[in-house]
mmCIF file as Biopython writes it, N, C-alpha, C and O atoms, coordinates in Angstrom:
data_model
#
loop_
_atom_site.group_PDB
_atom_site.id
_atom_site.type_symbol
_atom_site.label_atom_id
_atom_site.label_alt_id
_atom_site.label_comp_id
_atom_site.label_asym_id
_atom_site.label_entity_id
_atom_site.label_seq_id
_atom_site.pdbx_PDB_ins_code
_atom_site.Cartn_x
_atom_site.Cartn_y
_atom_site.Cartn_z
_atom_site.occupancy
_atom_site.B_iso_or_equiv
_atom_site.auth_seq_id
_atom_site.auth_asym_id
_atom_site.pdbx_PDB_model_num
ATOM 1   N N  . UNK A ? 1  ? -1.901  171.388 -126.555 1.0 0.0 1  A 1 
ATOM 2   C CA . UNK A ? 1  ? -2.986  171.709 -127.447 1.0 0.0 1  A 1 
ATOM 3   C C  . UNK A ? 1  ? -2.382  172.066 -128.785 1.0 0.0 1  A 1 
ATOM 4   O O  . UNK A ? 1  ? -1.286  172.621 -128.861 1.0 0.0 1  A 1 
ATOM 5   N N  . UNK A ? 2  ? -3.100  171.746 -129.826 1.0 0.0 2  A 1 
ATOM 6   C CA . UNK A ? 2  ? -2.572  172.398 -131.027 1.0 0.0 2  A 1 
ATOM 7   C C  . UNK A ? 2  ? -3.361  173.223 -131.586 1.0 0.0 2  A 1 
ATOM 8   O O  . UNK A ? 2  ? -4.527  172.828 -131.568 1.0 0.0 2  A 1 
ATOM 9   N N  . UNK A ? 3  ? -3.139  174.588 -132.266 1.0 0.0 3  A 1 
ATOM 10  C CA . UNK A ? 3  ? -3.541  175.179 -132.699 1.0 0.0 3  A 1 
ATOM 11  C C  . UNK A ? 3  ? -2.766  176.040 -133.870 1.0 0.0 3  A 1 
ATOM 12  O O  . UNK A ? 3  ? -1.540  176.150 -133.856 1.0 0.0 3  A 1 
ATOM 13  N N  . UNK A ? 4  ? -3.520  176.588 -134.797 1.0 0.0 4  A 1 
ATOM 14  C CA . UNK A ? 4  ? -3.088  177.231 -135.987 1.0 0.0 4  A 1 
ATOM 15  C C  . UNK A ? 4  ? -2.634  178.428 -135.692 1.0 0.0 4  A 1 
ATOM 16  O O  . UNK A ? 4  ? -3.357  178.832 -134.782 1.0 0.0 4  A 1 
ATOM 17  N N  . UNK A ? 5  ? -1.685  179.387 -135.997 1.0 0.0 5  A 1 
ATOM 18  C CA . UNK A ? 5  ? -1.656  180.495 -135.337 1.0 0.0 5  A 1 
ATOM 19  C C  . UNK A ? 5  ? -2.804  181.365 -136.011 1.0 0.0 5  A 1 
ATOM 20  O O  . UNK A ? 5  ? -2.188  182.361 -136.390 1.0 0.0 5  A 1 
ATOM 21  N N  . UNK A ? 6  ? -3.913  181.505 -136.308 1.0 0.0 6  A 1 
ATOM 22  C CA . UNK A ? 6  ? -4.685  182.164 -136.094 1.0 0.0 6  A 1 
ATOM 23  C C  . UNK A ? 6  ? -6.084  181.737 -135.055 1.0 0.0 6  A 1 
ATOM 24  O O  . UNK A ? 6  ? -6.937  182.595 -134.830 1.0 0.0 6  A 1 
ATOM 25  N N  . UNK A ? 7  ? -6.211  180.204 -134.415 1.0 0.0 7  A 1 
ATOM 26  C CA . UNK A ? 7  ? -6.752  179.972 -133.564 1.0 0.0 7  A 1 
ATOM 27  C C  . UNK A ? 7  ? -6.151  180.152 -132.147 1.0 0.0 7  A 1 
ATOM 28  O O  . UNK A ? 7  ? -6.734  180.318 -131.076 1.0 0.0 7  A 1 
ATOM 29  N N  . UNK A ? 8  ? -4.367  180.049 -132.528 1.0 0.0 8  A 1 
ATOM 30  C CA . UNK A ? 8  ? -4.071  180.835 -131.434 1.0 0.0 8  A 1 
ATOM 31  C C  . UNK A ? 8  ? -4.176  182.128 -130.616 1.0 0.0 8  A 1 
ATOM 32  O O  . UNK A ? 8  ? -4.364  182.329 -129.416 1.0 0.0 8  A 1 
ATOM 33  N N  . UNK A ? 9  ? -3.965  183.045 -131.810 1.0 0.0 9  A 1 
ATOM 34  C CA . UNK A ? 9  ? -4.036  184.228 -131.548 1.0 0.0 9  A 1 
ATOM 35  C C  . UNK A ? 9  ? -6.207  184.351 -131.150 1.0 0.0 9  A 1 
ATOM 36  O O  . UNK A ? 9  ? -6.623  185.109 -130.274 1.0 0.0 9  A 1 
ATOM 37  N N  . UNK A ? 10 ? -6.996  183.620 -131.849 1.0 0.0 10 A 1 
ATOM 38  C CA . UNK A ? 10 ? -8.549  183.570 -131.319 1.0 0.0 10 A 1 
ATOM 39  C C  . UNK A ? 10 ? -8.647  182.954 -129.522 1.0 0.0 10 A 1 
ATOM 40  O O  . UNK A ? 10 ? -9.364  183.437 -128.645 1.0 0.0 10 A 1 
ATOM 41  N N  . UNK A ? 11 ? -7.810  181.922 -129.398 1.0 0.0 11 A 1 
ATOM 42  C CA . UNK A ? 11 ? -7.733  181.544 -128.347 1.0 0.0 11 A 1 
ATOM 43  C C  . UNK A ? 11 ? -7.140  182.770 -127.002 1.0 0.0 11 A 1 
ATOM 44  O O  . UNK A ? 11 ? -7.515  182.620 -125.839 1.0 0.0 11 A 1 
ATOM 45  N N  . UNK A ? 12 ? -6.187  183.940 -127.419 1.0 0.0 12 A 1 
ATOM 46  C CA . UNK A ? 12 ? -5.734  184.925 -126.831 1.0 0.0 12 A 1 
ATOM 47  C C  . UNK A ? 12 ? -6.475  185.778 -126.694 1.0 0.0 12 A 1 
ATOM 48  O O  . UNK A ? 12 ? -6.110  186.565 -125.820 1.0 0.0 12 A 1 
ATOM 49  N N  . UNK A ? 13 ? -7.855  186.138 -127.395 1.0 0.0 13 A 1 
ATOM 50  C CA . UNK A ? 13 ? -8.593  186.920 -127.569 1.0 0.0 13 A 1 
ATOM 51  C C  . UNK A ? 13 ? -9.236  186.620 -126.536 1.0 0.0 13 A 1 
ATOM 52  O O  . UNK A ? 13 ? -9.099  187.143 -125.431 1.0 0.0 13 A 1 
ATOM 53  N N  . UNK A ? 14 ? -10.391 185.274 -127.000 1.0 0.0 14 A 1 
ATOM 54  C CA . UNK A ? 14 ? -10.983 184.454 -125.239 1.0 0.0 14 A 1 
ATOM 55  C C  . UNK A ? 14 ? -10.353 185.038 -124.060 1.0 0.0 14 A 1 
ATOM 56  O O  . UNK A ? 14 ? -10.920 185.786 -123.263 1.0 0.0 14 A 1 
ATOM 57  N N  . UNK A ? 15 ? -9.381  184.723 -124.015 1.0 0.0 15 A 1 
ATOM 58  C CA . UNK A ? 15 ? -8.683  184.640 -122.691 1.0 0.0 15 A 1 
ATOM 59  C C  . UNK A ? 15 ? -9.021  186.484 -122.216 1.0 0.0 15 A 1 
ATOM 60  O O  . UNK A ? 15 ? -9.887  186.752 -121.384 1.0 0.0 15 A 1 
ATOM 61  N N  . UNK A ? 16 ? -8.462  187.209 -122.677 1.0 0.0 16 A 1 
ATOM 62  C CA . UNK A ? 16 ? -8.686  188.822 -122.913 1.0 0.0 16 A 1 
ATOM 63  C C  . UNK A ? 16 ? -10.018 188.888 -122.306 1.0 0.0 16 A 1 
ATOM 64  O O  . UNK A ? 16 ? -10.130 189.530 -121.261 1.0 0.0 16 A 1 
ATOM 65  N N  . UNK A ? 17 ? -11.164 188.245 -122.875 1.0 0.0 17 A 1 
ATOM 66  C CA . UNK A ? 17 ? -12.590 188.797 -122.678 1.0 0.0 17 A 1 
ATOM 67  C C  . UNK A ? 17 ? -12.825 188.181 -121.278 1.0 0.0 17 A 1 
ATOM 68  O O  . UNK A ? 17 ? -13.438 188.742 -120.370 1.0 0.0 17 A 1 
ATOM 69  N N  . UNK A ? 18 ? -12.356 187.165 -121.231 1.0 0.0 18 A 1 
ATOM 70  C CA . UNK A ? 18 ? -12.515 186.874 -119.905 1.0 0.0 18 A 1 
ATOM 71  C C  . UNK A ? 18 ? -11.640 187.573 -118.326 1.0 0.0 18 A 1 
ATOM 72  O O  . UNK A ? 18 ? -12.100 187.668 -117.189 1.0 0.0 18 A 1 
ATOM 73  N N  . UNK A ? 19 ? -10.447 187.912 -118.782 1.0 0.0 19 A 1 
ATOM 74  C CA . UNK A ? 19 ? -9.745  188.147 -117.652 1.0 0.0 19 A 1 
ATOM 75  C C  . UNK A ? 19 ? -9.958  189.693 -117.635 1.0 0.0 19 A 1 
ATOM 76  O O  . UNK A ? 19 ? -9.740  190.308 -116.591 1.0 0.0 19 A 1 
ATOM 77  N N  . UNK A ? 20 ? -10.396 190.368 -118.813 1.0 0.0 20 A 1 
ATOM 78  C CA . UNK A ? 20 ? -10.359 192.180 -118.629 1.0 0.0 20 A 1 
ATOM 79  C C  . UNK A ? 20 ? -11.498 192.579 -117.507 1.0 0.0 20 A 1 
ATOM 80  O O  . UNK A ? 20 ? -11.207 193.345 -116.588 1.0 0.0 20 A 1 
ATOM 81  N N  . UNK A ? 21 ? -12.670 192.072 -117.625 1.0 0.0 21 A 1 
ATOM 82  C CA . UNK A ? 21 ? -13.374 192.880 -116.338 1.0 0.0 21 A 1 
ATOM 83  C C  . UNK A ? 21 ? -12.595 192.504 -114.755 1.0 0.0 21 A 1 
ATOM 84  O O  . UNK A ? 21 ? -12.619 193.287 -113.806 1.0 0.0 21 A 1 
ATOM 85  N N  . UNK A ? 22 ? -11.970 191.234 -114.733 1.0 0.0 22 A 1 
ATOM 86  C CA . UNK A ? 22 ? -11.712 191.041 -113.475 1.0 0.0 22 A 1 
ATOM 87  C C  . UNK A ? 22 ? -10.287 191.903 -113.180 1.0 0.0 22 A 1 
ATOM 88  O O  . UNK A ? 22 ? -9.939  192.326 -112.078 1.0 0.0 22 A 1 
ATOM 89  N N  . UNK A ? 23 ? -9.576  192.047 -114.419 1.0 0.0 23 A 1 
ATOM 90  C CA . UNK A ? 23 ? -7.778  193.344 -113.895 1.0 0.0 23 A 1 
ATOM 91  C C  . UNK A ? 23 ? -9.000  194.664 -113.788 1.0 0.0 23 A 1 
ATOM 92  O O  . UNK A ? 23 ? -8.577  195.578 -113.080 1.0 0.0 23 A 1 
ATOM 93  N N  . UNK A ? 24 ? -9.979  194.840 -114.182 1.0 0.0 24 A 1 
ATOM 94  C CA . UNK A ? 24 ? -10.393 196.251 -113.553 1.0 0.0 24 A 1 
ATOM 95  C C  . UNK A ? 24 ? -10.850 196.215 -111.875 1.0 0.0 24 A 1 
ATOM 96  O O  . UNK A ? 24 ? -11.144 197.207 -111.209 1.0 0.0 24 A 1 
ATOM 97  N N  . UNK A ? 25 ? -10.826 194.924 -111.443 1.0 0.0 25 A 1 
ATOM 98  C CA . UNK A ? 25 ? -11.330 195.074 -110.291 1.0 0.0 25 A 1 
ATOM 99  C C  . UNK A ? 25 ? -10.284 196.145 -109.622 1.0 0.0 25 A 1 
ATOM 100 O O  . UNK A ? 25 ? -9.123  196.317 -109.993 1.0 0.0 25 A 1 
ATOM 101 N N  . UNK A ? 26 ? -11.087 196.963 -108.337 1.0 0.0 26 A 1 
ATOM 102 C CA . UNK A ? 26 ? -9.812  197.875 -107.417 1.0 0.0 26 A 1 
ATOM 103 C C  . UNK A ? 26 ? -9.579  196.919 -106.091 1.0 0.0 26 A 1 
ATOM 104 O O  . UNK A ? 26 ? -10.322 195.982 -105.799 1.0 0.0 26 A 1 
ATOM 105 N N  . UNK A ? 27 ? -8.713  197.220 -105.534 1.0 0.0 27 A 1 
ATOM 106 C CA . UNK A ? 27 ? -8.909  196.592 -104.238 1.0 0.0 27 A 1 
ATOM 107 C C  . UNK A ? 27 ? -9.809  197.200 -103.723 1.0 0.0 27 A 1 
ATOM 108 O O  . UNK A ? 27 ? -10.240 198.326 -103.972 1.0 0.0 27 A 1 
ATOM 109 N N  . UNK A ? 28 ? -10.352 195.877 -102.407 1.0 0.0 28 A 1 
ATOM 110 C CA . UNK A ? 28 ? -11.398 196.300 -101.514 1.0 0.0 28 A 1 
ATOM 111 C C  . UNK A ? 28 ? -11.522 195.423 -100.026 1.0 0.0 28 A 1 
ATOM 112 O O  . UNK A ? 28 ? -10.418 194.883 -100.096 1.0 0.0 28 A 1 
ATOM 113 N N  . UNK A ? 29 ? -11.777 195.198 -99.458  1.0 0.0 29 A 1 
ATOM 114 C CA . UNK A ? 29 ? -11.676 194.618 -98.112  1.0 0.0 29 A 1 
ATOM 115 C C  . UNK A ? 29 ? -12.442 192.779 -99.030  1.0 0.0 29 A 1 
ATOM 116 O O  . UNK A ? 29 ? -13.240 192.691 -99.963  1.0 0.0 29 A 1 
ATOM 117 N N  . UNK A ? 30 ? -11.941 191.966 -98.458  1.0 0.0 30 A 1 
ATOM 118 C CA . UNK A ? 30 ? -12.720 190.646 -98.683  1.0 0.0 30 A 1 
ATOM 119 C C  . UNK A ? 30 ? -11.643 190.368 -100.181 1.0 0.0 30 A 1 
ATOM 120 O O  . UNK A ? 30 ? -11.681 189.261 -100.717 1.0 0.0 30 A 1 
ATOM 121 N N  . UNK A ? 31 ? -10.959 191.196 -100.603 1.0 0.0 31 A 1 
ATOM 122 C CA . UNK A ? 31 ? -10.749 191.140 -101.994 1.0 0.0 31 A 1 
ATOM 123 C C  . UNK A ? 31 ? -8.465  191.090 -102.227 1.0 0.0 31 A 1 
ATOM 124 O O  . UNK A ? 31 ? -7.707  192.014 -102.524 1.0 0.0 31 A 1 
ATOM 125 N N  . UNK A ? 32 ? -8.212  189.880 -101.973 1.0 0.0 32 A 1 
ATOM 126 C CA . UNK A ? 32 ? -7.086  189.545 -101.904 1.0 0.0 32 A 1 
ATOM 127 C C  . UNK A ? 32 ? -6.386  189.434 -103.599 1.0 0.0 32 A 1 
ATOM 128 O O  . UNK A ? 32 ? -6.692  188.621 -104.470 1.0 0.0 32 A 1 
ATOM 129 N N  . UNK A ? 33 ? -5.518  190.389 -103.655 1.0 0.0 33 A 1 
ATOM 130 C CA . UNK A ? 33 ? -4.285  190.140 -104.894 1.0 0.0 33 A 1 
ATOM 131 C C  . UNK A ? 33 ? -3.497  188.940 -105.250 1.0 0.0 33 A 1 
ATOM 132 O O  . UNK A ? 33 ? -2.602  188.499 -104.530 1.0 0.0 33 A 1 
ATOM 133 N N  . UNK A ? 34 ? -3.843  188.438 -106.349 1.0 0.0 34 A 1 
ATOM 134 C CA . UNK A ? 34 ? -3.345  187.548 -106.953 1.0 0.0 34 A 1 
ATOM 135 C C  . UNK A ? 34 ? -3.142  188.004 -108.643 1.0 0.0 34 A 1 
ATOM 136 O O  . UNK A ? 34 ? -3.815  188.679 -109.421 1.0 0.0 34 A 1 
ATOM 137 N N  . UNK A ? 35 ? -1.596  187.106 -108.765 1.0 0.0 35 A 1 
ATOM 138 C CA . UNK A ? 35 ? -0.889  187.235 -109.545 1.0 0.0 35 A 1 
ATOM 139 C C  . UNK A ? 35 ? -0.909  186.167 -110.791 1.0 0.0 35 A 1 
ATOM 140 O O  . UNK A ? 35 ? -0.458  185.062 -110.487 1.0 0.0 35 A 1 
ATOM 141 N N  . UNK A ? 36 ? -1.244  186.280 -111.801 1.0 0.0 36 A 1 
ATOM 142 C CA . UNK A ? 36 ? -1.496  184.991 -113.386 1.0 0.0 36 A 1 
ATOM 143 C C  . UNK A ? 36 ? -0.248  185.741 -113.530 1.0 0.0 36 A 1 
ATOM 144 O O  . UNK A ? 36 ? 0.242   186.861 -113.386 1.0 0.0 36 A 1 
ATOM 145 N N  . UNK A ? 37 ? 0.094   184.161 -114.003 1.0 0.0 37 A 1 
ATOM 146 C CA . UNK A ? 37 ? 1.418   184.073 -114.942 1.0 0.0 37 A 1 
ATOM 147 C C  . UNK A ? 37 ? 1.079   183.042 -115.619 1.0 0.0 37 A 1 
ATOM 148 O O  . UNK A ? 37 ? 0.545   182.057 -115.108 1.0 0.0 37 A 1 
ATOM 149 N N  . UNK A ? 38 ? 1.391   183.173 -117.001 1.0 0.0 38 A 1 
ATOM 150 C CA . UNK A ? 38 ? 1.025   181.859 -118.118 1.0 0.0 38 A 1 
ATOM 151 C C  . UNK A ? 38 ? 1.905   182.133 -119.001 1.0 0.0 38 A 1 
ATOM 152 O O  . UNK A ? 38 ? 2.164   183.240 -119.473 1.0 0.0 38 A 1 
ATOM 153 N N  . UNK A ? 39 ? 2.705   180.432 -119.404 1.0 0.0 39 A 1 
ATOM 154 C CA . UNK A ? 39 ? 3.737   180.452 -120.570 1.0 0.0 39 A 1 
ATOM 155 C C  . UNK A ? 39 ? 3.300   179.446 -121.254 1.0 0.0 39 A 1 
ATOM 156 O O  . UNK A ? 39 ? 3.113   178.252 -121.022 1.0 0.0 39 A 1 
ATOM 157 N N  . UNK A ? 40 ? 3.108   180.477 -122.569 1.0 0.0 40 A 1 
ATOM 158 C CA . UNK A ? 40 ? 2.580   179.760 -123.868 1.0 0.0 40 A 1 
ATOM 159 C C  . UNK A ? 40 ? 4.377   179.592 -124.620 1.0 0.0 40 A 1 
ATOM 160 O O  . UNK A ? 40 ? 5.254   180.451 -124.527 1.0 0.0 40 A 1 
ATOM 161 N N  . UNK A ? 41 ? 4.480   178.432 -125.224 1.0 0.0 41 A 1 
ATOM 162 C CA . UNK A ? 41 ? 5.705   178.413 -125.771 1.0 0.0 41 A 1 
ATOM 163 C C  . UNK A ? 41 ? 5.385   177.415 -127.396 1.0 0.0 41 A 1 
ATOM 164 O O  . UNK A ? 41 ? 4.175   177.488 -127.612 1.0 0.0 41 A 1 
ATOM 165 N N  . UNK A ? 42 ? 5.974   176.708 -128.324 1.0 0.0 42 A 1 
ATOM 166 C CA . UNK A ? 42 ? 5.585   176.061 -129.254 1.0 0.0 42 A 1 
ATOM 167 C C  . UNK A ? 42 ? 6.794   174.861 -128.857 1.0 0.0 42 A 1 
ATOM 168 O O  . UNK A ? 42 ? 7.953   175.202 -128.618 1.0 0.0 42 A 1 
ATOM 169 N N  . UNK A ? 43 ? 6.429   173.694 -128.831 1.0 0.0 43 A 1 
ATOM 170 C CA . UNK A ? 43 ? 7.166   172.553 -128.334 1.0 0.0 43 A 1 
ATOM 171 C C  . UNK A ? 43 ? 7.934   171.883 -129.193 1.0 0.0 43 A 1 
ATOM 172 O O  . UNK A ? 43 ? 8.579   170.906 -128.812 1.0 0.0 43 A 1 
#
């Protein structure tokens, strides 16, 4: 993908709004831990 580094850094934001309610989840029965790993690099 290409992006400007300020659509990058908008694109990091997205990502944020989406993944913050789900790292508040606690554990709970039915509710298995998994681990994101993502490498952003410039090619």
């Amino acid at each position: 993908m290409y992006l400007s580094d300020e659509e990058f850094r908008d694109f990091l934001q997205d990502l944020r709004e989406i993944l913050a309610p789900r790292f508040a989840n606690q554990p709970a029965p039915g509710r298995t831990r998994r681990l994101l790993s993502t490498i952003v690099m410039p090619s």
